[in-house]
N, C-alpha and C positions, 0 to 999 in steps of 0.2 A: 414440513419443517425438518422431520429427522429423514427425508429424503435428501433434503440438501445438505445437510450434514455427513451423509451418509456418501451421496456424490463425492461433497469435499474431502471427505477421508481418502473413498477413491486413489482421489485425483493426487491427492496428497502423496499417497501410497506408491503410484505410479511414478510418480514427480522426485522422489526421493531422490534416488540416483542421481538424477538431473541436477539436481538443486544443488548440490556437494560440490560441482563442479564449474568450472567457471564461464559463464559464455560468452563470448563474445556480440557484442555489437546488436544483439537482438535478431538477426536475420532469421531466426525461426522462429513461426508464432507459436507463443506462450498465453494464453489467454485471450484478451479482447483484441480483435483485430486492429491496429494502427489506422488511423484515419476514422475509425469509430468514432460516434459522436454519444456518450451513454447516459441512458436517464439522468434523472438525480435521482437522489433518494434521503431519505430523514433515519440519521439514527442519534442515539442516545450518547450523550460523552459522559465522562469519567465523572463528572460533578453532578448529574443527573438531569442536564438539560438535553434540549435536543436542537441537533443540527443538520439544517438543511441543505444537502452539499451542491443542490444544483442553482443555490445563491450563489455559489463559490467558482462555479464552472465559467468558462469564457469570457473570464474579467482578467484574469494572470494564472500563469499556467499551476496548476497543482498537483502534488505529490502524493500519492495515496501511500501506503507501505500495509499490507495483510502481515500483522502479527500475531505469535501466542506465547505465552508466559516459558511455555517445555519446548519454545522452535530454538535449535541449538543454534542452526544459520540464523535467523532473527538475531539471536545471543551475536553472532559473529557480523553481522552486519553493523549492529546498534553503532558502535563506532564512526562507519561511515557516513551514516544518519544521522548522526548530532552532526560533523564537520561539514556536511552537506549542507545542513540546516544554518548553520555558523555562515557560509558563504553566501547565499543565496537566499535566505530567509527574509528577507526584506523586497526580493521580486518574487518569490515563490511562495504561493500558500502549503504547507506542511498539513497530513492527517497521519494519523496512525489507526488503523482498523483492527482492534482484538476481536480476532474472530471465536463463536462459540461453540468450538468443537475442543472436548477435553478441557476447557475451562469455565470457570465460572464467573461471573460480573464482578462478585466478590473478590476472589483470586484477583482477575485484574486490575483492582482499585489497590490491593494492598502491594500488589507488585511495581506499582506506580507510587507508592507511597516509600517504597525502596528506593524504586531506578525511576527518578523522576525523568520528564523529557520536555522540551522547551516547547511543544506543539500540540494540540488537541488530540486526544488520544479519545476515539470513539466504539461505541461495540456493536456488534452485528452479531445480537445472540440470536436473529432468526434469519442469519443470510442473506440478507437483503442487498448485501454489497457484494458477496461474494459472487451473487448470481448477475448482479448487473455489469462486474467489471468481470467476471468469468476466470474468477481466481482461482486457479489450479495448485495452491498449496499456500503456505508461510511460507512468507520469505519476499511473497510474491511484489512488485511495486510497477505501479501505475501513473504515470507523467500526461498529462494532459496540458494541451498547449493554451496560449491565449485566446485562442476561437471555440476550445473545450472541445477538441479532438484529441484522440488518443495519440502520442507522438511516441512512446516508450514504453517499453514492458519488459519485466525482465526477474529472473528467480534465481535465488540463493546467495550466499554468503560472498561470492566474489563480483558481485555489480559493482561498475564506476560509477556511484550515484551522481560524481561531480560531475562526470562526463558525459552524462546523461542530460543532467537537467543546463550543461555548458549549450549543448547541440540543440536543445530546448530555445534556449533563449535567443542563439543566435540566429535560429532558424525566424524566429519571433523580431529578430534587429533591434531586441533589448541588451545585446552583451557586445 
């Protein structure tokens, strides 16, 4: 466990640069290959239940978002995420993943108790997600389509998340 946290730091570490600036379109892989088809996996939400994401997989495309309480891009993205959420939230399933590197479970209940968010906000204090979507920082967000193939990936503060999950849907002949 403090391996993958420790990769995650990494990667994170590596990722930095990257992440600050804006990328276009995705054409370079960032994490989990596109066309990937990835586990599921069970983790803990915010209220202390647990959710099983690969119920959630290849019924309507879903939104993962790797966040942390100190990710400034997180910080800078949240905006696009709620309005993304605001258009699409009714074809698109929405997670948010607090990952647990430099925070704490606690930290992220109370930061939610702040900055609330209209979607399931779950934690992956032992990686579990990180490793299976192969999240290479915060910031990082994962689209998956309606057959629970990887359609999108993408890091840092200037994603088009609308544009993302537009390309999503039409690829799917839901939009």
């Amino acid at each position: 466990m403090k391996v993958t946290h420790g990769l995650f730091l990494a990667g994170f570490l590596l990722a930095a640069p990257i992440a600050s600036s804006s990328l276009a379109a995705q054409d370079t892989r960032i994490g989990i290959a596109r066309g990937a088809v990835p586990d599921g996996f069970t983790l803990a939400d915010a209220e202390g239940g647990e959710v099983d994401l690969a119920e959630h997989f290849g019924k309507n495309p879903v939104l993962i978002e790797f966040w942390a309480t100190w990710c400034e891009n997180c910080e800078a993205l949240h905006p696009r995420m709620l309005e993304a959420h605001e258009h699409f939230g009714d074809r698109v399933e929405f997670f948010a993943v607090a990952v647990g590197v430099g925070q704490s479970e606690r930290r992220v209940r109370k930061h939610l108790e702040e900055h609330p968010v209209p979607y399931p906000t779950l934690w992956d204090g032992e990686g579990v997600a990180v490793r299976a979507l192969e999240a290479p920082a915060t910031s990082y967000i994962v689209i998956l389509d309606d057959g629970g193939r990887v359609a999108y990936t993408g890091l840092g503060r200037d994603q088009d998340v609308d544009r993302a999950i537009r390309e999503v849907l039409e690829q799917a002949g839901s939009d």
